[in-house]
N, C-alpha and C positions, 0 to 999 in steps of 0.2 A: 499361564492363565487358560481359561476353554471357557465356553460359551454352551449358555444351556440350554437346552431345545426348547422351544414355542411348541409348547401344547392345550394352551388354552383356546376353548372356543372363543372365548372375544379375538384372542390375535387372529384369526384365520379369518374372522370377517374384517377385522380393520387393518391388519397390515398388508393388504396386497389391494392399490387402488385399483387395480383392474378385476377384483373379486365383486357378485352383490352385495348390496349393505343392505342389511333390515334393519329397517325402523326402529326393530324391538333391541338390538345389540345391545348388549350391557354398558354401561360405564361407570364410572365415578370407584367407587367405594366397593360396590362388588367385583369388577373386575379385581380390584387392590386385593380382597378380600380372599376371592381363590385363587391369587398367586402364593400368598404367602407360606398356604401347609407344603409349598413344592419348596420353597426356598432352605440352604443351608445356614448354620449360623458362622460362616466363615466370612470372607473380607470379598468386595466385589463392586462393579458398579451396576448400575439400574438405569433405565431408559423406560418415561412417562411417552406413550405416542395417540395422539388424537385420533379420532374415525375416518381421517385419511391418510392415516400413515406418519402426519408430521411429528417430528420430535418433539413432545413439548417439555421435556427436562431430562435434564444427567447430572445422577448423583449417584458418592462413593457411598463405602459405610464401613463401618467394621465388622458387623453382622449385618449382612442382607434382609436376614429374620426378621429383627428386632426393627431394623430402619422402615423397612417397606410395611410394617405391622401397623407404626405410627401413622402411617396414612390411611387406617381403617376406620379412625375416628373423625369427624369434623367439627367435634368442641374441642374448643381450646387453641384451633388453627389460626393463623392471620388470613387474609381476603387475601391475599395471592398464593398460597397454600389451599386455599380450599377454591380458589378458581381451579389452578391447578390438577386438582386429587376430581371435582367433577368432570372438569374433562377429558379427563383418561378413558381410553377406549381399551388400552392395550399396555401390556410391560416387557421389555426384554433385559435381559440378566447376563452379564460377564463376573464369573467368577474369577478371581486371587491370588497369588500364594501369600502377597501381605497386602497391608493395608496401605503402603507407600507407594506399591506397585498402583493399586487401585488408586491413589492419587493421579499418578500421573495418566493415568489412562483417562481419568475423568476430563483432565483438561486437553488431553487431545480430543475427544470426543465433541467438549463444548465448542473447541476452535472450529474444527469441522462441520457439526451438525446445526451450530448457531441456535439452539434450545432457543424460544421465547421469554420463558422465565428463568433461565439464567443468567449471572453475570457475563457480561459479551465484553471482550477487547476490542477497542475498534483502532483503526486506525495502526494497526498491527504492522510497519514496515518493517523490512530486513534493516538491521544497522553495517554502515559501512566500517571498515576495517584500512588499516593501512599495512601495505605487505610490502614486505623486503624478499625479492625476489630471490631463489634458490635454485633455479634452474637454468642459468646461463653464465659465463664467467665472470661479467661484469654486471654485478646485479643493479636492477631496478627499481626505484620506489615509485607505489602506485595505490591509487583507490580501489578497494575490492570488497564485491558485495558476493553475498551466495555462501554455495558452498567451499570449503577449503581443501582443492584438490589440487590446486596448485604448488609446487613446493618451493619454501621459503618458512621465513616467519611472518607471524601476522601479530598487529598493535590492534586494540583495541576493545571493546568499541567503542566506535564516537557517535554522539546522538546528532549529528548530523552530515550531510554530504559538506555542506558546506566547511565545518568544521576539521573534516578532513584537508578539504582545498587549503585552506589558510596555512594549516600543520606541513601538509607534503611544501609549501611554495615556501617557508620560511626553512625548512629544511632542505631545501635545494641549495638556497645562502650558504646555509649553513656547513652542510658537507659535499656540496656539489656532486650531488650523488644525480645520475639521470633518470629521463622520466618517462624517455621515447617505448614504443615497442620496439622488439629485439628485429624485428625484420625493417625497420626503416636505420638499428645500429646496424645494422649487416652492409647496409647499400650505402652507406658515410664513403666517401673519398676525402672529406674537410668537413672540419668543427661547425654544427650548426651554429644558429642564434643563442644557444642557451649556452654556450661555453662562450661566443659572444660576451653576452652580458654578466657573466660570471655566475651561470647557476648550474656548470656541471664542467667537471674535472676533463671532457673531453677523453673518455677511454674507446670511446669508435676507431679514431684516430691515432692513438697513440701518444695524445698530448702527453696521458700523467701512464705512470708503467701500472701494471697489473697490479703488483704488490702494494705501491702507495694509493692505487684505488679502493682495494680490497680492507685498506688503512682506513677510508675515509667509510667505509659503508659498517665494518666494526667501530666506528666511534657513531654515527648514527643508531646503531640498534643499541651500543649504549645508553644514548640517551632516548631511546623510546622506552627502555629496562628502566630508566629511574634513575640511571646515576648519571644525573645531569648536571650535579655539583663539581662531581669529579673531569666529567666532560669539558667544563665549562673554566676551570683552575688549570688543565693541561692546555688549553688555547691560551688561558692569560701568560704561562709562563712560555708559549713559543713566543706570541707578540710581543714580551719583553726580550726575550732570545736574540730576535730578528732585530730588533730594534738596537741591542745594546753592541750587534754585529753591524749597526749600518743599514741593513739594507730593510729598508722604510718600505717597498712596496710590500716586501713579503710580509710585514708588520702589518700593514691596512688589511692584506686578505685575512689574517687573524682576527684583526680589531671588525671587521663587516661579518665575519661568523658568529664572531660575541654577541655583535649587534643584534644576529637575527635568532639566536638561542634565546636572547633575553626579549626579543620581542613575542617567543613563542609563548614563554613564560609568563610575559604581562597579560596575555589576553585569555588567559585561564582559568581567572579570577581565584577564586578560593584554592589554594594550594596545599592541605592538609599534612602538618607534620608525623602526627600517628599512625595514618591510615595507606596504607600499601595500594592496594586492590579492594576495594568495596562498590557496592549500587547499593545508592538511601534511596529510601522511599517514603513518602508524604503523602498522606488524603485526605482533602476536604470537601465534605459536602456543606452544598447551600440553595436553596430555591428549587429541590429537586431534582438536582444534578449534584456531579460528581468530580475532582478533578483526581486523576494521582500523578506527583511532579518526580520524573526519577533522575538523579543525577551518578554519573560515570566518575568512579576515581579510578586510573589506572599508575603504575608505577610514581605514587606518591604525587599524580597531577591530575588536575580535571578536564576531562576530556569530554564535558558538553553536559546539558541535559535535555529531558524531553516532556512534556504534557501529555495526556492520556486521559480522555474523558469516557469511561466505561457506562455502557448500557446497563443499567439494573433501575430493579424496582426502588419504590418510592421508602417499602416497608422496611429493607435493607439497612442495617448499620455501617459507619464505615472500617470497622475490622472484618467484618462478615465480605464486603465489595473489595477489601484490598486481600485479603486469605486467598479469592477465588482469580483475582484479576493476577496477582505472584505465579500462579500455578499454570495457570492458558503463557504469563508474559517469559519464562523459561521452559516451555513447553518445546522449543526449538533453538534457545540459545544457552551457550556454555555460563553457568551462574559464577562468579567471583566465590573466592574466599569467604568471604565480608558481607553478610546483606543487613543493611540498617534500617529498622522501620517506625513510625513514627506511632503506631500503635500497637500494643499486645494480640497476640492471635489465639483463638481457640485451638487451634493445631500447628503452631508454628513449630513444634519438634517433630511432628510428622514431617511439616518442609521441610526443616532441614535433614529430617534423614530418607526424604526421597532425593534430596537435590545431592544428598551427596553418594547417594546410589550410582545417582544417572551419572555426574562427573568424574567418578571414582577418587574423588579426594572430599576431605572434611570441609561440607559449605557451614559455618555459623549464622543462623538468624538471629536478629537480636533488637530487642530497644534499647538505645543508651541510655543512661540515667544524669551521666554529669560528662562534665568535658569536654575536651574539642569534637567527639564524635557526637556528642549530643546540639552541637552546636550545627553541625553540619544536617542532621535533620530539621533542626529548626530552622535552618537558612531555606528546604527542601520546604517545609512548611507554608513560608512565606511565602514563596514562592507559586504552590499550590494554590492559594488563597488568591493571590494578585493573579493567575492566570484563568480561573473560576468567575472572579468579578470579572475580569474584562468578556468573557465568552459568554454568560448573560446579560451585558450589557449589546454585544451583538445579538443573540437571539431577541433581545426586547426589540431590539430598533429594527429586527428581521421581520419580527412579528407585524409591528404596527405596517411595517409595508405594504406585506402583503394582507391587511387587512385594506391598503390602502386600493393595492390591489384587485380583492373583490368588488370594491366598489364600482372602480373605475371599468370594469370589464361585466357590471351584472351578473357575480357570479354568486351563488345561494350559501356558499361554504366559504371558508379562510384555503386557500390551495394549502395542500403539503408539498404537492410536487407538480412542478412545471417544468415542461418540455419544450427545446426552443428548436427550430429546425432550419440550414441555411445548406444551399449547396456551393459549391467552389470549383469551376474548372477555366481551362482554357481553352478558345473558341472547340468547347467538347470537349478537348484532349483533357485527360487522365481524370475524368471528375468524379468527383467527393463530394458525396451528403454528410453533413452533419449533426448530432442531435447532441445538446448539453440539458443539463439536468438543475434545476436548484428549487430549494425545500429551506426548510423553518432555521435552518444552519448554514444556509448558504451554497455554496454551487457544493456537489453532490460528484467530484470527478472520478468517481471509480464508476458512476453509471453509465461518464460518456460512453458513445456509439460513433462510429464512423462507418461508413457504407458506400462501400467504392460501387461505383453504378455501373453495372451488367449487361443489363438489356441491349441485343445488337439492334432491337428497332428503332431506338431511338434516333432521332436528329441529331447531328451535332450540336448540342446548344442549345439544346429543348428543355428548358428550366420547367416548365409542369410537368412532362414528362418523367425527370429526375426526381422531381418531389413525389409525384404519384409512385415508383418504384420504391423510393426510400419510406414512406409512409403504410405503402402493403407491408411489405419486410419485416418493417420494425413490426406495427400491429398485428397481423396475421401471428408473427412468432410469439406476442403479447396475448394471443388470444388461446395459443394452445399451453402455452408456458402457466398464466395465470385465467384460470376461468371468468367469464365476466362479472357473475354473480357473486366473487368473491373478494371482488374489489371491497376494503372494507370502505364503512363510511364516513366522508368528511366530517372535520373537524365544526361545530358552528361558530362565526366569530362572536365572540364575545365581547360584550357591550365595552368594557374596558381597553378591549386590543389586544389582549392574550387569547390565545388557544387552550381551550378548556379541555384537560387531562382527558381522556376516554381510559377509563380502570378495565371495560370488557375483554381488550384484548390485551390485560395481562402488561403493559408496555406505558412507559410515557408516551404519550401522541407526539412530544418534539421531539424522540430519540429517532424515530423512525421514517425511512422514504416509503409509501405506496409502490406498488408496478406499476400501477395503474394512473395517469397523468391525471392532474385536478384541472389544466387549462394547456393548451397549445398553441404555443406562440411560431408562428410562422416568417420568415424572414424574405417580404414580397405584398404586393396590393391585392385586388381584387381577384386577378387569376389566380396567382399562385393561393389563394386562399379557396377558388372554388375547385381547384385542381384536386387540394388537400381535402375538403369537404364530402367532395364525389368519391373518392377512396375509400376513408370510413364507412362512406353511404353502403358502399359494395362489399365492405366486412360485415352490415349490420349493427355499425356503430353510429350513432347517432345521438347521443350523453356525453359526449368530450367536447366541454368546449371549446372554440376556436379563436382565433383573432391573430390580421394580418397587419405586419407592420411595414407599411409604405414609408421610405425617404423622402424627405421635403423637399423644396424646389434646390438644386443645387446643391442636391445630399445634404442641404444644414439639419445638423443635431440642434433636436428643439421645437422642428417644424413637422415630426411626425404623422402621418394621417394612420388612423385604426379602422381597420373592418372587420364585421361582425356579421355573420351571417344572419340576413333577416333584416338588417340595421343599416341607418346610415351610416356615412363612415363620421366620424370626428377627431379632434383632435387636445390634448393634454395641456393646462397652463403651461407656460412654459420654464416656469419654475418651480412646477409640481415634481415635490420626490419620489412621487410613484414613474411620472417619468423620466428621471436619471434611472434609479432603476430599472425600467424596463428599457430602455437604452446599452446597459449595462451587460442585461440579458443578451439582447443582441450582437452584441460588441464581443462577447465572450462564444458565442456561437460561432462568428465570423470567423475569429480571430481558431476556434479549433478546425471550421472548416480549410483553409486558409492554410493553416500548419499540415493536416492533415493531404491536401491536394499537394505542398509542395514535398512533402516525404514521399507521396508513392509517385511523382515528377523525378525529384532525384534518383528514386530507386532503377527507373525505367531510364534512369539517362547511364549510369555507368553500369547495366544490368550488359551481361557479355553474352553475343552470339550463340557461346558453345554450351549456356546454360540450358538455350529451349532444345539441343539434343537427347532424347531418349538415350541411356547408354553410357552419358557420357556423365563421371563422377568428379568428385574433387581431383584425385589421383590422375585420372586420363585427362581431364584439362589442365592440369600444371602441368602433367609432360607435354601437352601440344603449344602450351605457351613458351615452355620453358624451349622446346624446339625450333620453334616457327616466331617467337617475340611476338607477336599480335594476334587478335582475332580474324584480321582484316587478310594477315599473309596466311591463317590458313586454308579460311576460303577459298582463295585461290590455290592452292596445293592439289598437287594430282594425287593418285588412289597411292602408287608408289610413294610416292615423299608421306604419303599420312603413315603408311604403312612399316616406314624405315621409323620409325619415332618407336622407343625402346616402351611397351605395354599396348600399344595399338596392333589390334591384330587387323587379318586383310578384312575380316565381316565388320570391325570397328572404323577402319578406314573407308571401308563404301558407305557405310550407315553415315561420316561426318561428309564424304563427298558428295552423297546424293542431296544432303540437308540443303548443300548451298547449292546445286545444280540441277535443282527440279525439272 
C-alpha cells in the first residue's frame, strides 16, 4: 500500500491544529470536489477530517474516484451523509493493491481513530484463552490473555474469564493436570493442597512419573481438540478395568473424572453435532440501538458467548452495522473456519476473502438457510433480542434517574456525565484520590481515574488538601485535553423522562460520555466542598456544578445532608430513588478509592530495597538475593562480600553499599 501526499490547500489549513485557520477555509463539497481529479481509480481507503484535524470518517472503496466522487453531490444523501460531506474540511488517501487489503486497513483505522460517524465497536476486550503449557516438562494448564508468545497450545476462545475458570477447575478433576507457576513447582519438597484434594497428579513431587503425567496432559488437549467422546469411553473402560480387578479406589478416581468431563459438558448448553469450529452472529435493532450476540463453537463445543452493543447512527441498517462491526471485531483476532451470520452482507465475499488472507487458510461466511446451523443462529438471535430489551430497559430506568437527578440538584440539563470524587488513605500514608464516572448507561469504568497524591506539602491527613491536588490535575489536564468551549451542549430533559436525540453531532446522545462533567459529586460536607469550589474557581471554572455529600449522624445510609454552593444544605426522602442512586455513586467511588489505596499499600509493602538502587536490574538483584537470601543480609554486606557475588563488579558493589550507608 503507499499513501498519497496532501497537497490540497484546504489540508494545510486544517490538518495541523497548530497552523492559522481562516474563516474563509473551504469545506463541504469543494473540498471533496478538488480532491477527486487527483485520485486513482484503484482500491484504497479515504479519511473525512474536520477544521481541526478530527477524524470524521474512514472509508474503503474499490475506486477511490468513483467513491469520493459520490460525495460531490448532496441530493439524494441521507442527513448523516450529508452532515458529514459539510463538514469536511480536509481528505487523506491510502492507496491499495486490492480491495480486501483495503478492507482490512479500514477497520484498523476505525478501531484506532474512533471516526464519529462510523460504526464503533465498544466494549472491545481481548478474549481469554486456555493454554497447555509447552515450555517446562510438566506442563501447565492456565488462563491466558494477550498475545501468544508463550509456547504451548492454546484452546479457545471463550467469551469469558469466567468461563475459562469453570473449564480449567473442572479440568483439573478431570486430568489433574497442574495449575501452579513453574517457580512455586521448582521450590515443592511435598504435594500441595491440590494433589490434597485430588485436583493434580502431583508431578512436583514425583507422586505420578513423568510418562504417566505426560499421559494425562495428552488425554486433556484431547479433549480440548473435540474428541471428547473418545476421551470419555477410554475412562469408562479403565473404571470398569479397575473395578472388575478389585481395586475400587482406583475405580472412583475414573468414575470422579467421568464426573467432571460430564459436568463440563452440561454447562455448555448447546453442543452442535455438525459444526467443528464456528463464531454465529446475530443483530438486532430496536429503540435506536443495537445488539450483536456472538456465540464460540470450538472443537464441536460451546465455549461461551458475548453481547456487543455498537455505536452507529440511527440511519444505519442492521447488515450495513454488522459488515462494519465483523471487520474492526477480527481486526485483531484469528477468525474460525465457519462464520455464521444471521443476515446477508453487501460484501460478505469480500470478508471472506480478506479474512482468509489474513489467516492464510479458507474462512467461509455464510447464512444458513435450514438445519441445525440455522438453528444455531436463530438460538444467537434470540438471544440478541432478550439482551437488547433488557439494556433499554436499564437506560429507561438510567434515564428517569437522572432526570430525577436534575431536579433534585437544580440542574438546567438531564447530566450525561457525572463525576464522583473520594479520597482514601491511612493516617496520610499511601493516599489515593479517586474519581468514577457514570452516564445515561451506567458507571462508565474505562474513564475511571485514580491519583496517587504527590504533593510533599501536604499534611498527613489533609483531606482538602488532597482533593484540591486531585481536582487541579484532573481539570487543569481537562482543560488542555478538551477546550472549554467545546464542551458540547447538554441534553434538555424531556418532558417524558428520555433524553432527546441531539442529530448535530452526528451521534446518539445516549451512546456517548462528554469530557466535560455535567455535575460533581464530591465525597465530604461543607469543607471538602469549598475546598473543591475554590480550585475550579483558580482554573476559571466556574459552570461545573457541584454538590457535597455529607454522612448522616452515625454514617446511616439514608440520612445524607447535600451542599450546594450558594444554598442551604438539605436532605433526600428517605425513600427517594434518586437517593439510592446517588448513594450508589458514592458507594462505588469509595469502594474504587478504597481498592485503589490498598493496591499501591500492598505494592509498597513487599516492594524490595534493592529496587530504589540506580544500577541495579532484574539480573544483579537475583544474583544478590540469590547470594545473600535477603534484602536485609545485604544491607549489611561489606564492599568485599557484594563484590565476590558472580556479576557485581567493585563500582556496583560501592554504588549498593553506599545506598545502605549514607
Amino acid at each position: 500500500m503507499s499513501f498519497m501526499q496532501d497537497t490540497s490547500d484546504s489540508r494545510k489549513a486544517a490538518g495541523n491544529g497548530n497552523e492559522e485557520k481562516t474563516p474563509s477555509a473551504k469545506k463541504g463539497v469543494d473540498v471533496i470536489a478538488s480532491e477527486v481529479r487527483r485520485l486513482p481509480n484503484g482500491p484504497g481507503v479515504y479519511r473525512m477530517l474536520d477544521e481541526n484535524g478530527e477524524v470524521l470518517y474512514v472509508g474503503k472503496a474499490r475506486s477511490l474516484k468513483k467513491r469520493v466522487t459520490s460525495y460531490t453531490r448532496l441530493q439524494g444523501q441521507s442527513n448523516r451523509i450529508m452532515r458529514m460531506i459539510l463538514s469536511t474540511a480536509a481528505m487523506e488517501f491510502v492507496v491499495t493493491q486490492t480491495e480486501s487489503e483495503a478492507l482490512l486497513l479500514e477497520a484498523n483505522l476505525i478501531k484506532r481513530l474512533r471516526p464519529r460517524f462510523n460504526v464503533l465497536l465498544r466494549d472491545d476486550k481481548s478474549f481469554p484463552y486456555i493454554l497447555v503449557t509447552g515450555d517446562h516438562q510438566s506442563a501447565a494448564i492456565v488462563k491466558h490473555r494477550g498475545a501468544r508468545k508463550r509456547k504451548g497450545d492454546y484452546f479457545g476462545p471463550f467469551a469469558s474469564a469466567g468461563a475459562v475458570d469453570r473449564t480449567i477447575n473442572a479440568l483439573q478433576k478431570a486430568f489433574l493436570i497442574r495449575t501452579c507457576s513453574d517457580s512455586y513447582y521448582e521450590n515443592r519438597s511435598r504435594p500441595c493442597l491440590q494433589y490434597q484434594i485430588k485436583r493434580c497428579a502431583g508431578p512436583c513431587t514425583g507422586e505420578i512419573g513423568q510418562e504417566d503425567y505426560a499421559g494425562l496432559v495428552s488425554e486433556a488437549k484431547a479433549f480440548l481438540s473435540g474428541r471428547s467422546q473418545l476421551i470419555k469411553k477410554q475412562l469408562a473402560q479403565q473404571m470398569e478395568a479397575a473395578s472388575a480387578d478389585l481395586e475400587f479406589e482406583r475405580a472412583a478416581i475414573y468414575r470422579d473424572r467421568l464426573s467432571a468431563l460430564s459436568h463440563v459438558q452440561a454447562h455448555q448448553g448447546i453442543n452442535p453435532q455438525s459444526v467443528q469450529e464456528a463464531d454465529v452472529f446475530a443483530i438486532h435493532q430496536e429503540g435506536g440501538q443495537t445488539c450483536v450476540q456472538v456465540f464460540f463453537f470450538r472443537t464441536g463445543q460451546n465455549w461461551g458467548n458475548r453481547a456487543y452493543f455498537p455505536k452507529a447512527d440511527k440511519s444505519l441498517d442492521e447488515p450495513e452495522i454488522l459488515e462494519s462491526f465483523l471487520a474492526q471485531f477480527y481486526d485483531d483476532k484469528p477468525a474460525p473456519k465457519l462464520i455464521l451470520l444471521s443476515h446477508d452482507l453487501a460484501e460478505q465475499d469480500l470478508l471472506s476473502e480478506a479474512l482468509t488472507e489474513r489467516t492464510g487458510r479458507k474462512v467461509d461466511v455464510s447464512v444458513p438457510r435450514r438445519g441445525e446451523k440455522k438453528e444455531l443462529v436463530e438460538h444467537a438471535l434470540t438471544n440478541a433480542r432478550e439482551a437488547l430489551g433488557r439494556r433499554l430497559a436499564e437506560t429507561s430506568s438510567q434515564a428517569r434517574l437522572l432526570k430525577g437527578v436534575a431536579e433534585a440538584f437544580d440542574l438546567t440539563a438531564q447530566p450525561r456525565r457525572i463525576e464522583v470524587y473520594d479520597n482514601s488513605h491511612i493516617m496520610g500514608t499511601n493516599a489515593v484520590g479517586g474519581m468514577i464516572v457514570a452516564g445515561v448507561e451506567g458507571f462508565a469504568k474505562g474513564q475511571y481515574r485514580k491519583f496517587n497524591i504527590k504533593s510533599e506539602d501536604l499534611v498527613p491527613g489533609d483531606d482538602y488538601g488532597m482533593m484540591r491536588e486531585v481536582l487541579n490535575r484532573r481539570f487543569s489536564r481537562l482543560l488542555k485535553e478538551h477546550a472549554r468551549e467545546e464542551k458540547p451542549e447538554a441534553s434538555p430533559v424531556d418532558p417524558e423522562g428520555d433524553t432527546a436525540g441531539n442529530e448535530e453531532n452526528g451521534a446518539d446522545i445516549t451512546s456517548d460520555i462528554p469530557a466535560w462533567p455535567d455535575l460533581v459529586l464530591i465525597d465530604g460536607g461543607q469543607g471538602q466542598l469549598t475546598a473543591a469550589r475554590e480550585t475550579l474557581e483558580d482554573l476559571g471554572i466556574t459552570d461545573v456544578p457541584l454538590v457535597g455529600i455529607a454522612k448522616g449522624p452515625d454514617r446511616d445510609a439514608g440520612r445524607e445532608k447535600f451542599f450546594i454552593p450558594g444554598k442551604q444544605s438539605f436532605m433526600l426522602p428517605e425513600r427517594d430513588p434518586v437517593l439510592y442512586f446517588v448513594q450508589r455513586l458514592r458507594d462505588e467511588a469509595h469502594r474504587f478509592a478504597i481498592g485503589s489505596h490498598r493496591a499501591r499499600r500492598k505494592k509498597d509493602i513487599v516492594k524490595n530495597p534493592l529496587d530504589e538502587i540506580a544500577g541495579i536490574g532484574p539480573t544483579r538483584k537475583k544474583a544478590l538475593l540469590r547470594h545473600f537470601g535477603t534484602a536485609k543480609a545485604v544491607s549489611k554486606a561489606g564492599i568485599d562480600d557484594l563484590a565476590a557475588v558472580p556479576g557485581i563488579s567493585e563500582a556496583i558493589a560501592r554504588l549498593v553499599y553506599d545506598h545502605f550507608h549514607e
